[in-house]
N, CA, C and O atoms as CSV, one atom per row, in Angstrom:
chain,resi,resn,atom,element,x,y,z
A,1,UNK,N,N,66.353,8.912,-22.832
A,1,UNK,CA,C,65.114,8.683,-22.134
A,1,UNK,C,C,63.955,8.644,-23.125
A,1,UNK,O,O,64.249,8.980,-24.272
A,2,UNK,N,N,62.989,8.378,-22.945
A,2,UNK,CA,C,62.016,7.786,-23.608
A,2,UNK,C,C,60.947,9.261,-23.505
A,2,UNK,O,O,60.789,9.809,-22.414
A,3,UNK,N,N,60.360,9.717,-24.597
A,3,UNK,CA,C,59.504,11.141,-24.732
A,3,UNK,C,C,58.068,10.257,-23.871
A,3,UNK,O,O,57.520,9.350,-24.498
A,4,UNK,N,N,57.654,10.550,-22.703
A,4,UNK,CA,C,56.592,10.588,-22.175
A,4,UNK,C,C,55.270,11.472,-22.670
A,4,UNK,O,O,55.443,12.511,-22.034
A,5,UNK,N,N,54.313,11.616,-23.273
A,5,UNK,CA,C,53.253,12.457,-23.755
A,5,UNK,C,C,52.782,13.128,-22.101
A,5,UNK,O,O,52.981,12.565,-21.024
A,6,UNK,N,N,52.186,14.341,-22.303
A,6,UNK,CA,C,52.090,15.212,-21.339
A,6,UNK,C,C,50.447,14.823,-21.000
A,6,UNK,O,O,49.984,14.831,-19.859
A,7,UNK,N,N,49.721,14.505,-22.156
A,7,UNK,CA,C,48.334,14.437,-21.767
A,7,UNK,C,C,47.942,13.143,-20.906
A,7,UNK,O,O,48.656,12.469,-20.163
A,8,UNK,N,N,46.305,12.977,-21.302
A,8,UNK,CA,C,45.852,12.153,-20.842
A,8,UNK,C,C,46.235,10.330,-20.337
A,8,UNK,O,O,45.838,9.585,-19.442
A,9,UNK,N,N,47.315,10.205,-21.614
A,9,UNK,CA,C,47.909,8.862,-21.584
A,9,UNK,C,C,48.575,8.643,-20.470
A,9,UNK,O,O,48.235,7.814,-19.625
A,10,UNK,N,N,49.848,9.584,-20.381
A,10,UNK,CA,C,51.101,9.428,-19.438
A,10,UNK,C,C,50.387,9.488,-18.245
A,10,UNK,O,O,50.952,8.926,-17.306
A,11,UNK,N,N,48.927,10.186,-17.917
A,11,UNK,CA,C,48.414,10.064,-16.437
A,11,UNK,C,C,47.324,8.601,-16.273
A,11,UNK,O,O,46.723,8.201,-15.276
A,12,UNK,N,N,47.366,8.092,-17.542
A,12,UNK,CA,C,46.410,6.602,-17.549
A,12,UNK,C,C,47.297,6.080,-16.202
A,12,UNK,O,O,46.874,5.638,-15.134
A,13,UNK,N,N,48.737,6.308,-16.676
A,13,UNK,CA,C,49.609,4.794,-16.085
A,13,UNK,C,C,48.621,4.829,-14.246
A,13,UNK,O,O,47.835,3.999,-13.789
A,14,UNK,N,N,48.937,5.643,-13.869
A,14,UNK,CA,C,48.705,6.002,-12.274
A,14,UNK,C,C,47.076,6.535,-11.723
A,14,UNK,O,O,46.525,6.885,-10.679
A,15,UNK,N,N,46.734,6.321,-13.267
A,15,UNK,CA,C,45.197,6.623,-13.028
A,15,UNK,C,C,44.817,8.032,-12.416
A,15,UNK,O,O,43.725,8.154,-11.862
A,16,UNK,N,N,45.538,8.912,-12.487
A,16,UNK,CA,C,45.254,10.407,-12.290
A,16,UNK,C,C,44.199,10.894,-12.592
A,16,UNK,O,O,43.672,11.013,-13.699
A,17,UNK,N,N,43.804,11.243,-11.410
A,17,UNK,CA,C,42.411,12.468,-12.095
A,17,UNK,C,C,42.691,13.662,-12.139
A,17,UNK,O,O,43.640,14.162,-11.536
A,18,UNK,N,N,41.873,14.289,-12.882
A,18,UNK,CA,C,42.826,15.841,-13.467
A,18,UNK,C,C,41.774,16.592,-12.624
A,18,UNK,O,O,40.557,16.446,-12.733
A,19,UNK,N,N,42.616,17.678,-11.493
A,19,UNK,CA,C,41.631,18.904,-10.692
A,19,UNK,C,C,41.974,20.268,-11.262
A,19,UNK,O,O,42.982,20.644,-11.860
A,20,UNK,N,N,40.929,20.871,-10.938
A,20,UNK,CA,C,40.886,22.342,-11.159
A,20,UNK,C,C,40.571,22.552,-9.805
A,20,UNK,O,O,40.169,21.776,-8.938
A,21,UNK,N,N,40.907,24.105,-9.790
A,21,UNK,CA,C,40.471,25.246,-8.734
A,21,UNK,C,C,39.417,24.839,-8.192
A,21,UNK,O,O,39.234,24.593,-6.999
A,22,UNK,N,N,38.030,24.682,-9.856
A,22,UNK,CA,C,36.801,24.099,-9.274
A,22,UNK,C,C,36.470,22.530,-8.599
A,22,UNK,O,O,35.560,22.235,-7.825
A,23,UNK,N,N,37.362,21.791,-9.082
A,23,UNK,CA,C,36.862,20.133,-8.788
A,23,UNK,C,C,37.782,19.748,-7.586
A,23,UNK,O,O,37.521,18.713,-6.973
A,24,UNK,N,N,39.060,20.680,-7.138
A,24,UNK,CA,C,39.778,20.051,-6.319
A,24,UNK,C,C,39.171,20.003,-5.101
A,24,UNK,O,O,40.118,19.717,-4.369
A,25,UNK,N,N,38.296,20.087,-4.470
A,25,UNK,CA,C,37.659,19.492,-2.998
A,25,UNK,C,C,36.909,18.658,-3.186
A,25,UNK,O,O,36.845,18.047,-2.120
A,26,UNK,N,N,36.185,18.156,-3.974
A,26,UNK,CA,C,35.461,17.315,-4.694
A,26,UNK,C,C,36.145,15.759,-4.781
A,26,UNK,O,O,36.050,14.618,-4.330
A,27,UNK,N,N,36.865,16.576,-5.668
A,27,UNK,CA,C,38.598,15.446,-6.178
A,27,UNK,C,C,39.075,14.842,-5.192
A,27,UNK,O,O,39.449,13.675,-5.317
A,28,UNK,N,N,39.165,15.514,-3.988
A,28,UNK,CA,C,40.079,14.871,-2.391
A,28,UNK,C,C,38.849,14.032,-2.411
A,28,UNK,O,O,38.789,12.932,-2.962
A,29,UNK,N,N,37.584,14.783,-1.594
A,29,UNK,CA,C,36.757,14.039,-0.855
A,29,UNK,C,C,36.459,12.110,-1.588
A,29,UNK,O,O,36.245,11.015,-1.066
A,30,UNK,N,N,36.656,12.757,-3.369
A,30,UNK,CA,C,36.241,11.292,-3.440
A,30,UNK,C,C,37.054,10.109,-2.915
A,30,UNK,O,O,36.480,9.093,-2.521
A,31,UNK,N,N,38.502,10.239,-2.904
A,31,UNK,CA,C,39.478,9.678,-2.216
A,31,UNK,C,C,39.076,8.703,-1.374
A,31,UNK,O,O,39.131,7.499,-1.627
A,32,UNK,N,N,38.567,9.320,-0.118
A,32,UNK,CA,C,37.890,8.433,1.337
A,32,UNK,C,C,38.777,8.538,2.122
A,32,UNK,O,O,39.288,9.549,2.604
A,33,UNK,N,N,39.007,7.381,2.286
A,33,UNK,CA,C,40.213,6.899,3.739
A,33,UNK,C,C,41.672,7.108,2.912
A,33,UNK,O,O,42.708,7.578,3.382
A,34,UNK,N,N,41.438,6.612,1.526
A,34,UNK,CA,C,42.969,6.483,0.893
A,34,UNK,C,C,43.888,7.276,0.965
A,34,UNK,O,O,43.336,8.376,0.971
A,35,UNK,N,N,45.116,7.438,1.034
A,35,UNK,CA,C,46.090,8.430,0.848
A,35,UNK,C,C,45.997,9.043,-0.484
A,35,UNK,O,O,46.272,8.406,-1.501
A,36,UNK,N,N,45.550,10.475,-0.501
A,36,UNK,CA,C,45.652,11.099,-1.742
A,36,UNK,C,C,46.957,11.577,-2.059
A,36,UNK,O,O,47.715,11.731,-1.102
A,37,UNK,N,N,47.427,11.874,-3.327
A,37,UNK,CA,C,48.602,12.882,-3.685
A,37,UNK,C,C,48.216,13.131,-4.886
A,37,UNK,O,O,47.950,12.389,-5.831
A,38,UNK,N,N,48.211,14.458,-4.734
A,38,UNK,CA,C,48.030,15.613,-6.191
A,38,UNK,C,C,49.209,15.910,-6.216
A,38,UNK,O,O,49.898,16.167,-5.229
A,39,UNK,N,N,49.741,15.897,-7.958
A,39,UNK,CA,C,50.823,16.110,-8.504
A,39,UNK,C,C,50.563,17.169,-9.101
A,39,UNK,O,O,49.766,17.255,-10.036
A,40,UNK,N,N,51.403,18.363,-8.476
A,40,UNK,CA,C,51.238,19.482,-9.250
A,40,UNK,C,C,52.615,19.893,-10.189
A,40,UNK,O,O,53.748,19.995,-9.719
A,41,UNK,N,N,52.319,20.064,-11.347
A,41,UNK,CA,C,53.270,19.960,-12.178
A,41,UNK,C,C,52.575,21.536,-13.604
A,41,UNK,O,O,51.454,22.037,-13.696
A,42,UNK,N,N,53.486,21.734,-14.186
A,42,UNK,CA,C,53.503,22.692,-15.680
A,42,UNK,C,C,53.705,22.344,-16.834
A,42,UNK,O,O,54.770,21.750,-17.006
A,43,UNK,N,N,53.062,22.495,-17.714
A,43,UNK,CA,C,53.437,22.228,-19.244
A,43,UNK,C,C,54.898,22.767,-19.695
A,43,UNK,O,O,55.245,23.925,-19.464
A,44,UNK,N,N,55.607,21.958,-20.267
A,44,UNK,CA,C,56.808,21.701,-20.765
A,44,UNK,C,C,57.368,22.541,-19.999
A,44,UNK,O,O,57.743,23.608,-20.483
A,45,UNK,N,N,57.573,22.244,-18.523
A,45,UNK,CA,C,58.522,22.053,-17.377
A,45,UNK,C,C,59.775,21.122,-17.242
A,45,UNK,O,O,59.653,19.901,-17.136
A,46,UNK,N,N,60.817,21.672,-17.250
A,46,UNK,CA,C,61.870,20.535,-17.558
A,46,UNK,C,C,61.794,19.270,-16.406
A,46,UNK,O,O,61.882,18.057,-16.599
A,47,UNK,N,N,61.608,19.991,-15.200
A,47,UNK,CA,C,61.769,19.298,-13.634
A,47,UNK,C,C,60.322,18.604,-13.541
A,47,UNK,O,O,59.937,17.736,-12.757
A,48,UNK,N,N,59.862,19.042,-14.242
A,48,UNK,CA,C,58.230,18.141,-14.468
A,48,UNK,C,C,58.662,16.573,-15.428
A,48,UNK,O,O,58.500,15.369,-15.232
A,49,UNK,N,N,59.080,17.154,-16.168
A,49,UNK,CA,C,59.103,15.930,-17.263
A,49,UNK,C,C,60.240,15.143,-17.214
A,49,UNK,O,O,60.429,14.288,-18.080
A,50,UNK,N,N,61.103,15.346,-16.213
A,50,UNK,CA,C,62.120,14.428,-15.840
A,50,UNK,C,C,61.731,13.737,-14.899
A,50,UNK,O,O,62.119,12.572,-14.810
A,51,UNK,N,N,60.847,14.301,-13.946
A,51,UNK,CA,C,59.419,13.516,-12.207
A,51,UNK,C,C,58.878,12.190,-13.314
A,51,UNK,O,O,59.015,10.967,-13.291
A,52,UNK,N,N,58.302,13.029,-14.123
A,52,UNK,CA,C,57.525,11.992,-14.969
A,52,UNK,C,C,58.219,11.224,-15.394
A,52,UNK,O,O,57.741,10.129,-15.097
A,53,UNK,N,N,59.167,11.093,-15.976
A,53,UNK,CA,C,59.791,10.479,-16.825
A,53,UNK,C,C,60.559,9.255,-15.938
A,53,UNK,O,O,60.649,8.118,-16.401
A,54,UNK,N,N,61.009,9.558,-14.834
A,54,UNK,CA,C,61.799,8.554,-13.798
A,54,UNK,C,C,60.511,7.709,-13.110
A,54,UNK,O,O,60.747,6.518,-12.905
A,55,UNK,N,N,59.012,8.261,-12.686
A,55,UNK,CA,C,58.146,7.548,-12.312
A,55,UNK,C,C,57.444,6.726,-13.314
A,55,UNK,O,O,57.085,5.586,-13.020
A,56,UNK,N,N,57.275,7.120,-14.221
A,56,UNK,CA,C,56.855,5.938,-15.095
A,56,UNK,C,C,57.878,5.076,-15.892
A,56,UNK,O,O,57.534,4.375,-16.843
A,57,UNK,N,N,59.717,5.216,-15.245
A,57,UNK,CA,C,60.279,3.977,-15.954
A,57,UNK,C,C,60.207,3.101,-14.771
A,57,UNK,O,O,60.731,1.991,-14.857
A,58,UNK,N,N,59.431,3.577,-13.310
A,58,UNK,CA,C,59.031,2.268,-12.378
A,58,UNK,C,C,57.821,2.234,-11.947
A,58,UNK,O,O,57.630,2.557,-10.775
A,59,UNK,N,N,56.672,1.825,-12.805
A,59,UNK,CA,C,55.551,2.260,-12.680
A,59,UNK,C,C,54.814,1.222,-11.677
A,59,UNK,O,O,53.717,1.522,-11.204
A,60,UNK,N,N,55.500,-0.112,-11.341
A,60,UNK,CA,C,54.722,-1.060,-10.606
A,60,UNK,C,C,55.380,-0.334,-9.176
A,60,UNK,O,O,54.555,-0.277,-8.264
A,61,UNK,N,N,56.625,0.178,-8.880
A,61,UNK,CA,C,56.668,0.611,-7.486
A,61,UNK,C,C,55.659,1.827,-7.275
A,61,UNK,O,O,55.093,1.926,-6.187
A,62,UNK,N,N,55.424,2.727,-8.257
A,62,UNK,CA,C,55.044,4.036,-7.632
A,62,UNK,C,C,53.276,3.300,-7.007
A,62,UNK,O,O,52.788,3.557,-5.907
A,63,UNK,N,N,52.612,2.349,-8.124
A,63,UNK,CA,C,51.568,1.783,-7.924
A,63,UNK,C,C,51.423,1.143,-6.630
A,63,UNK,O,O,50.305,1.071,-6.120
A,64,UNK,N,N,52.469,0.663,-6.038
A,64,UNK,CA,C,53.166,-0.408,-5.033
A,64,UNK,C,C,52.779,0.598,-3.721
A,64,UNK,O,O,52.446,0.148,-2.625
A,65,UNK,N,N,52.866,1.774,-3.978
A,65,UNK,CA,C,52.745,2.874,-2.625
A,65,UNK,C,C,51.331,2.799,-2.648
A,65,UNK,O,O,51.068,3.674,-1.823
A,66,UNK,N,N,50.007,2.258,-3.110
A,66,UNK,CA,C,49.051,2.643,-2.641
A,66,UNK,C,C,48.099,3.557,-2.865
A,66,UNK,O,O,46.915,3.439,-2.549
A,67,UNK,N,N,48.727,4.702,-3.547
A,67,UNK,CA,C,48.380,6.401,-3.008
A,67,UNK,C,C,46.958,6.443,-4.586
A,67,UNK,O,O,46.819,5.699,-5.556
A,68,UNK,N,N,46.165,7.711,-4.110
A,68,UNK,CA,C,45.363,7.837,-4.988
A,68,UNK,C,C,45.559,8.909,-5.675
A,68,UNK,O,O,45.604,9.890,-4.934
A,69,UNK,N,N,45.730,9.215,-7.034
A,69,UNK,CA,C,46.622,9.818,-7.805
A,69,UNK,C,C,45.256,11.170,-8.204
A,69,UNK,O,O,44.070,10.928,-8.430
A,70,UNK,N,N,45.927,12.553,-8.181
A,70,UNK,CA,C,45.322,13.501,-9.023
A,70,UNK,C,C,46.715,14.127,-9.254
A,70,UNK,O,O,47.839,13.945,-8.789
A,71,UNK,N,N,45.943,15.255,-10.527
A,71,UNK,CA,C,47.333,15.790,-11.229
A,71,UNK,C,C,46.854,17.161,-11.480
A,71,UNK,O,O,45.630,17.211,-11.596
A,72,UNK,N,N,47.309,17.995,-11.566
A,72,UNK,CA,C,46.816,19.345,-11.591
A,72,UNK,C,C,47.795,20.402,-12.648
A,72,UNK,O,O,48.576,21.121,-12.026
A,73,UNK,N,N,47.803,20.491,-13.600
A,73,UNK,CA,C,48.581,21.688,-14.366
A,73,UNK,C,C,48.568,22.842,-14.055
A,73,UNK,O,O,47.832,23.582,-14.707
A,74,UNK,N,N,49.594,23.563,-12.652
A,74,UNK,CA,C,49.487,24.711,-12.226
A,74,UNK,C,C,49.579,25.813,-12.769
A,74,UNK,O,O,49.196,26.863,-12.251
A,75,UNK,N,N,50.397,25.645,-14.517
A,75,UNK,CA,C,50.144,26.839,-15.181
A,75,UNK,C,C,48.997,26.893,-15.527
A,75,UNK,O,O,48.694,28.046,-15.220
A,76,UNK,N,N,47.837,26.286,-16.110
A,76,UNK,CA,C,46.304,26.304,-16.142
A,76,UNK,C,C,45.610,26.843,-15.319
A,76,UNK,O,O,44.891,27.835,-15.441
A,77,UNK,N,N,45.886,25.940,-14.092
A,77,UNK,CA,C,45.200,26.164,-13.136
A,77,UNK,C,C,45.763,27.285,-11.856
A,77,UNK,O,O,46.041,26.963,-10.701
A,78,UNK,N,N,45.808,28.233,-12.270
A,78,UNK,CA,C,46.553,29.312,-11.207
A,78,UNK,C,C,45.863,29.558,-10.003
A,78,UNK,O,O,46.441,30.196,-9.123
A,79,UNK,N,N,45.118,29.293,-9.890
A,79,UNK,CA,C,43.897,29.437,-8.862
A,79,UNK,C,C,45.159,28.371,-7.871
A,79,UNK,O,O,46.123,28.893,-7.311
A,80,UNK,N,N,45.019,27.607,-7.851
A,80,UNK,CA,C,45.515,26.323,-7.187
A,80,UNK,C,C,47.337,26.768,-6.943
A,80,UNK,O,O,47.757,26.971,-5.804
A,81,UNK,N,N,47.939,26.834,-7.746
A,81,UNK,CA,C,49.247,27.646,-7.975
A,81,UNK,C,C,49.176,28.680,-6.009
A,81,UNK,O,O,49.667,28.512,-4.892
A,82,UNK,N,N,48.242,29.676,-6.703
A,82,UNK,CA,C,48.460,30.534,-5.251
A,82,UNK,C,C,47.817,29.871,-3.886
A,82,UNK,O,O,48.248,30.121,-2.760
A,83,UNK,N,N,46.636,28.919,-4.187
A,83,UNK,CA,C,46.116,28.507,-3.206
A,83,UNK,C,C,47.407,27.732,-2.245
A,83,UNK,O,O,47.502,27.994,-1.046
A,84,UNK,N,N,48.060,27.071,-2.714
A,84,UNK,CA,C,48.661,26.424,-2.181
A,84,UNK,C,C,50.532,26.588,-1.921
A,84,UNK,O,O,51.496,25.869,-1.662
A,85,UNK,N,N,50.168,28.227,-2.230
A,85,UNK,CA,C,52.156,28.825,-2.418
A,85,UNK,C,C,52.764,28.458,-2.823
A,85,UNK,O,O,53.845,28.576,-2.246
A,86,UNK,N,N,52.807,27.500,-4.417
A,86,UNK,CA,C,53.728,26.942,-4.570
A,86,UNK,C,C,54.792,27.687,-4.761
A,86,UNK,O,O,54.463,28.873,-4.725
A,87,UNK,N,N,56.126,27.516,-4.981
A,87,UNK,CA,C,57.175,28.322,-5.183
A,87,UNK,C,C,57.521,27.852,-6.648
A,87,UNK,O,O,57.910,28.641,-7.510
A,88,UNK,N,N,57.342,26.467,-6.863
A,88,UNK,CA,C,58.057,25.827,-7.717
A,88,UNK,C,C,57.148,23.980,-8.447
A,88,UNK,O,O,56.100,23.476,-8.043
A,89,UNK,N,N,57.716,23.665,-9.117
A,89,UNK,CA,C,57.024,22.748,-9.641
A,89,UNK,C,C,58.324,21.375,-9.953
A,89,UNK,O,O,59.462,21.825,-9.826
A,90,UNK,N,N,58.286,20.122,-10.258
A,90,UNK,CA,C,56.789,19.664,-9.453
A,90,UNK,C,C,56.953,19.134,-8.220
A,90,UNK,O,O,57.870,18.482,-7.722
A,91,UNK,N,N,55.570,19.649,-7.671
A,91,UNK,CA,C,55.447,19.470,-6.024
A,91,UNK,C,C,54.071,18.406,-5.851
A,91,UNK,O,O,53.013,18.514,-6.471
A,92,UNK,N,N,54.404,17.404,-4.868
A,92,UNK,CA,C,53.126,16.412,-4.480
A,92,UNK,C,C,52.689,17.158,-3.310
A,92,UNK,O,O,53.537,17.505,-2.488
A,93,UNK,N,N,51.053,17.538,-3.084
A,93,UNK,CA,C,50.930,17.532,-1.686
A,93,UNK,C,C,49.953,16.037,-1.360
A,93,UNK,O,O,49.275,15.502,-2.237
A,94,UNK,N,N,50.058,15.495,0.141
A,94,UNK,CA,C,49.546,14.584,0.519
A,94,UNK,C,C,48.348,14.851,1.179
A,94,UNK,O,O,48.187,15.919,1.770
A,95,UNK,N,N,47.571,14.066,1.140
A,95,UNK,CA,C,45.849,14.474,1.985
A,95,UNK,C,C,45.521,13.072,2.114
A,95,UNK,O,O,45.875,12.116,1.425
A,96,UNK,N,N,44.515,13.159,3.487
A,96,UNK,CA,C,44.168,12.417,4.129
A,96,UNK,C,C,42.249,13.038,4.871
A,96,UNK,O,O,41.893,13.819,5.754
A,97,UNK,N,N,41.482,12.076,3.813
A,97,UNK,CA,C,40.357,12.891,4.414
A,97,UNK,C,C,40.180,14.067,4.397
A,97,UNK,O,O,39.303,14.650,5.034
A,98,UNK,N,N,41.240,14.729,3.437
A,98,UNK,CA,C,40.432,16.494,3.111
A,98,UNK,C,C,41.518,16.806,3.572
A,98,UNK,O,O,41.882,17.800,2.944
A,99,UNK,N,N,42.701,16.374,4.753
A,99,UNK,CA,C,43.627,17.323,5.681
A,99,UNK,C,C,44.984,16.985,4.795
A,99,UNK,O,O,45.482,15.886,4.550
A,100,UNK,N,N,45.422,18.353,4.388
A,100,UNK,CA,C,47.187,17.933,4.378
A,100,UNK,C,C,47.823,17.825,5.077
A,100,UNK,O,O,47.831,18.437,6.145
A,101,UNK,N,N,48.673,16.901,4.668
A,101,UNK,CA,C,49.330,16.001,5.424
A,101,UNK,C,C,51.394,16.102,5.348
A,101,UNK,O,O,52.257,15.676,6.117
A,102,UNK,N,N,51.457,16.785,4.180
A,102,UNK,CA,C,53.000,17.335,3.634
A,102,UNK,C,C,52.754,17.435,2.543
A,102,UNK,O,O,51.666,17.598,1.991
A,103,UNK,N,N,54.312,17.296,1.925
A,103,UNK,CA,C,54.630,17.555,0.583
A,103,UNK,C,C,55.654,16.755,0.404
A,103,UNK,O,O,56.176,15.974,1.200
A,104,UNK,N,N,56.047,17.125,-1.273
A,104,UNK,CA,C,57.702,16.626,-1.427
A,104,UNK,C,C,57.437,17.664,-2.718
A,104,UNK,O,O,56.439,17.602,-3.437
A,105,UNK,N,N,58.392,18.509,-2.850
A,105,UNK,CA,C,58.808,19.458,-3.424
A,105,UNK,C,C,60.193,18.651,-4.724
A,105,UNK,O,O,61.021,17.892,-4.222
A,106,UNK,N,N,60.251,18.877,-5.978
A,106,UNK,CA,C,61.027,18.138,-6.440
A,106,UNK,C,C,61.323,16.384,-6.645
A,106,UNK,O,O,61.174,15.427,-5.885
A,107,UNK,N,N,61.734,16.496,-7.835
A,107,UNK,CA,C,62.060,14.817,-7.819
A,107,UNK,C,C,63.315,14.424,-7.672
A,107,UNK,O,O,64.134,14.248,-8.573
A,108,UNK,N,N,63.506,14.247,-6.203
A,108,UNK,CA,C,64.906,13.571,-5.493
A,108,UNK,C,C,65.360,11.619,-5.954
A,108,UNK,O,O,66.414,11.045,-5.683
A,109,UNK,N,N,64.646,11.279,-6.385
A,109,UNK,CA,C,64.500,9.950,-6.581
A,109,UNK,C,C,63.132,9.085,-5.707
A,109,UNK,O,O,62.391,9.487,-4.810
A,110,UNK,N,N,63.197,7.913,-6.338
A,110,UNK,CA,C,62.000,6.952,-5.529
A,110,UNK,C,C,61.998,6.753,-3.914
A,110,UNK,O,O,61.056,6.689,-3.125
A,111,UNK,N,N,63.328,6.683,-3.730
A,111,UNK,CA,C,63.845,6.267,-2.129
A,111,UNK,C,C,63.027,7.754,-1.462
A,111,UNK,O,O,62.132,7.754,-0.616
A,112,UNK,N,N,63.412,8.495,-1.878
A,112,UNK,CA,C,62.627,10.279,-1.016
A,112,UNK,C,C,61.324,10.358,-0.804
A,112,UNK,O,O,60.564,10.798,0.059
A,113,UNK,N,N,61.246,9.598,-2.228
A,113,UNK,CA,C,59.306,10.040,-2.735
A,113,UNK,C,C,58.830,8.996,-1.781
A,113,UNK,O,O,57.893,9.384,-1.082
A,114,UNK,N,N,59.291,7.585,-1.537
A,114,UNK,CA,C,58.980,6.872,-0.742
A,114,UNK,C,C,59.095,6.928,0.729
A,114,UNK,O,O,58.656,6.030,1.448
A,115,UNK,N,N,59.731,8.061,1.209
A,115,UNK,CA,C,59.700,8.517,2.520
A,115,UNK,C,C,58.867,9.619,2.811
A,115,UNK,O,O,58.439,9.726,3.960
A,116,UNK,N,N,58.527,10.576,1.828
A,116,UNK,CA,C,57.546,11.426,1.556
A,116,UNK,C,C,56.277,10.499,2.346
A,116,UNK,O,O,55.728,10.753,3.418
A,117,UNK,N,N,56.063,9.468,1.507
A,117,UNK,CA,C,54.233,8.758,1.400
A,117,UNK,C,C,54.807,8.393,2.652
A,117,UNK,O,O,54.238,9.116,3.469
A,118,UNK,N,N,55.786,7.523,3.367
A,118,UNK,CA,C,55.555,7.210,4.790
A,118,UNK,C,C,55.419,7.672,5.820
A,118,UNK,O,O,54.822,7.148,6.761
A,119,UNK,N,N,56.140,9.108,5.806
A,119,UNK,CA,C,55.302,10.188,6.348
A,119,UNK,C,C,54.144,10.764,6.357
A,119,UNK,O,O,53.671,11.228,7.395
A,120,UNK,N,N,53.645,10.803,5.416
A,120,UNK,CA,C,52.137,11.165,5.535
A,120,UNK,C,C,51.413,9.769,6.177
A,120,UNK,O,O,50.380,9.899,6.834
A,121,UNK,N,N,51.870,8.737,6.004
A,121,UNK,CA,C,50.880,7.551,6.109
A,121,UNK,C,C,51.187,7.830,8.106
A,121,UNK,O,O,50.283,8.077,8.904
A,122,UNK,N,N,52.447,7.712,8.401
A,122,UNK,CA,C,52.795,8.099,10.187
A,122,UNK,C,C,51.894,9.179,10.566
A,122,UNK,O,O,51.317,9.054,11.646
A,123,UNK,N,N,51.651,10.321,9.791
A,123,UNK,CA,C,50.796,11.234,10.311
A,123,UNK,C,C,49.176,10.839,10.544
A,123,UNK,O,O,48.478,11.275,11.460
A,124,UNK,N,N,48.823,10.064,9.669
A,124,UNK,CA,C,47.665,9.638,9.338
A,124,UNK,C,C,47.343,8.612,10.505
A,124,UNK,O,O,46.226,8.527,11.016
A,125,UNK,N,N,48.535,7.772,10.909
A,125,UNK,CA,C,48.768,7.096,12.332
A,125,UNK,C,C,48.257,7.785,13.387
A,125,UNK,O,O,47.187,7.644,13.978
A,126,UNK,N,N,49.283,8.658,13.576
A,126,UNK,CA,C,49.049,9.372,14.895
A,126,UNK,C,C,47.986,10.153,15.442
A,126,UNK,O,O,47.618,10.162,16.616
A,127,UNK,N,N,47.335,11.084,14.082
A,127,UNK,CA,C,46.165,11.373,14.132
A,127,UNK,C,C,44.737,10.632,14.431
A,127,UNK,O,O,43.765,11.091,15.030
A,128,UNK,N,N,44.895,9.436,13.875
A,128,UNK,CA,C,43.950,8.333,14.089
A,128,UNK,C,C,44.184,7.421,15.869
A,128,UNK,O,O,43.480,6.572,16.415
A,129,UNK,N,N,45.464,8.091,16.313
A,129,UNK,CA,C,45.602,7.434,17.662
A,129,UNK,C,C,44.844,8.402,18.498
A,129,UNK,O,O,44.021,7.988,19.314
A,130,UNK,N,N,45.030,9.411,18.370
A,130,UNK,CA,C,44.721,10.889,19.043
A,130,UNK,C,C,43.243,10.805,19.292
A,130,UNK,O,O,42.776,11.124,20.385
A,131,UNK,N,N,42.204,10.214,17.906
A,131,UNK,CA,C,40.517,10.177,18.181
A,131,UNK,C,C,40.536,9.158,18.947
A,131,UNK,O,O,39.488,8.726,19.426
């Protein structure tokens, strides 16, 4: 497999914005209507850098979903770590207008991750039928 860099580059591909404790409500709101997903992930995490490593050898599908990308280093950022229980890394949560919407815990492959986002996008449905 190909060494992916952990910094700033490897999050160019997907255009990630990087949140903290402090910027992550900020970070959603700028979003809008779009489907957000924050990737919460750890420095030299094995299960991190294998997520990474399988999403950027298909970088026009993950782009293909739409979604608006933040990334969050939960060992850094521990604040966020407990805010959100993680157990484990790496975990996407989905937001919609500020509201979560799920998760996907682990990198099962594209086919999962891609049922992940269609779920949140169905929730985002139904909720919008409901107003």
């Amino acid at each position: 497999m190909v060494n992916i860099p952990v910094g700033a580059t490897a999050f160019a591909v997907f255009d990630m914005q990087e949140l903290s404790a402090e910027t992550f409500d900020a970070g959603l709101e700028s979003a809008a209507d779009e489907l957000a997903v924050v990737f919460f992930w750890g420095f030299e995490c094995f299960n991190c850098e294998t997520a990474k490593k399988a999403m950027f050898a298909k970088p026009d599908e993950i782009r293909a979903l739409g979604l608006k990308w933040f990334h969050s280093n939960v060992y850094e950022h521990c604040d966020l770590d407990r805010r959100f229980m993680l157990h484990g890394v790496p975990t996407w949560f989905f937001f919609h207008r500020g509201k979560r919407l799920g998760r996907a815990t682990g990198w099962h492959g594209l086919g999962q991750f891609e049922a992940a986002v269609a779920a949140a996008r169905e929730k985002i449905r139904v909720l919008e039928a409901k107003a």
